[in-house]
C-alpha positions in Angstrom: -141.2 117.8 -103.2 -139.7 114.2 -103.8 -143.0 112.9 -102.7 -144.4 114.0 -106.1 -141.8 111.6 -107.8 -142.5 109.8 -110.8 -140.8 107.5 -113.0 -141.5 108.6 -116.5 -140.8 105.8 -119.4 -138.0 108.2 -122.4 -139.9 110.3 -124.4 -143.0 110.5 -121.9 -144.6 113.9 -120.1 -146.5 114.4 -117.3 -148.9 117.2 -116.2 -148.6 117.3 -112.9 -148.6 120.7 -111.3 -146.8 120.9 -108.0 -143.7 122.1 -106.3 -142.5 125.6 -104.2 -143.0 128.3 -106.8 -139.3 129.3 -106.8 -138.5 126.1 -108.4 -141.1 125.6 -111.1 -140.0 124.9 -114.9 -141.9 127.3 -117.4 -143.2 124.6 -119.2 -145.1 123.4 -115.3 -146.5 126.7 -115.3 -147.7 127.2 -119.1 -149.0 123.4 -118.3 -146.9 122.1 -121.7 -145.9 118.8 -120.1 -143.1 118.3 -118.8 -140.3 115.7 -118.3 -136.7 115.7 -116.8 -135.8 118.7 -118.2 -138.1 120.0 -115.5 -135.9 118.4 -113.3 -132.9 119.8 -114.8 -134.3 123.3 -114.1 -134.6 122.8 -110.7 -131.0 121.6 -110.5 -130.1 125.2 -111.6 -132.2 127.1 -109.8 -130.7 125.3 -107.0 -127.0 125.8 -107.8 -128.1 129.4 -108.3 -129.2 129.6 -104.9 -126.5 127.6 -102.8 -124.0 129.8 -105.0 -125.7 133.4 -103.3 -128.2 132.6 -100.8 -131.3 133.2 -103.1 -133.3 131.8 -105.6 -133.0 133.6 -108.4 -136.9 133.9 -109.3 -139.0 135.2 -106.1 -141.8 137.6 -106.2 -144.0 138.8 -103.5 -146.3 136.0 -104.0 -146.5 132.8 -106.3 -147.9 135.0 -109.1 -145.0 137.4 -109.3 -142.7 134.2 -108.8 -144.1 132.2 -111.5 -144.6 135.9 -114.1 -141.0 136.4 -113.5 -140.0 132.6 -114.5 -141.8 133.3 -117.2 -139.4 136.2 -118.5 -136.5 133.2 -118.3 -133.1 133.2 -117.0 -131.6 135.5 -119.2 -133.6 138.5 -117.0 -131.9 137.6 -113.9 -128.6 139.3 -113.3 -126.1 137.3 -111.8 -123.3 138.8 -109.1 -119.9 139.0 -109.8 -119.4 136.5 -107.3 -120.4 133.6 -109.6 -118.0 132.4 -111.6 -118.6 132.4 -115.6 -118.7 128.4 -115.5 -121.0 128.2 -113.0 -123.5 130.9 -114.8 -122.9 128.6 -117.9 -123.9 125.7 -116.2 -126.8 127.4 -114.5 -128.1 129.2 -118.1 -127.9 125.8 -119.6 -130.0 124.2 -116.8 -132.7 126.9 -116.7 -133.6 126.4 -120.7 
């Protein structure tokens, strides 16, 4: 998706809507504008899944995937396996 880059000037949003469904900020979805923070949330659904092998939003179709974005990271369960740190850092990313 880096060919969707853009250089936004501090303070600026964009309305762009693109990107793989697992990795989509709410605020892309509810078409709010959106800035780095966006970025940020894709930085933590990342960790999420390089930490356990899945993203931690999927559905059976972008739909489902972006509806359960939607219900925010506090719905996801995390395994055990993932320190309290990392879900920190992840919780804080995906807000």
């Amino acid at each position: 998706d880096f060919g969707f880059a853009k250089r936004l000037d501090h303070g600026r949003k964009t309305w762009t809507f693109c990107g793989t469904p697992e990795y989509v900020a709410p605020e892309v979805i509810l078409n709010k504008g959106h800035d780095i923070s966006a970025d940020y949330w894709s930085l933590g659904v990342l960790m999420f899944e390089l930490l356990t092998g899945t993203p931690p939003f999927t559905g059976g179709d972008p739909m489902k995937t972006y509806n359960i974005i939607l219900k925010g990271i506090d719905a996801i369960e995390f395994p055990r396996s993932i320190t309290r740190n990392a879900t920190a850092l992840i919780k804080k990313l995906c807000r």
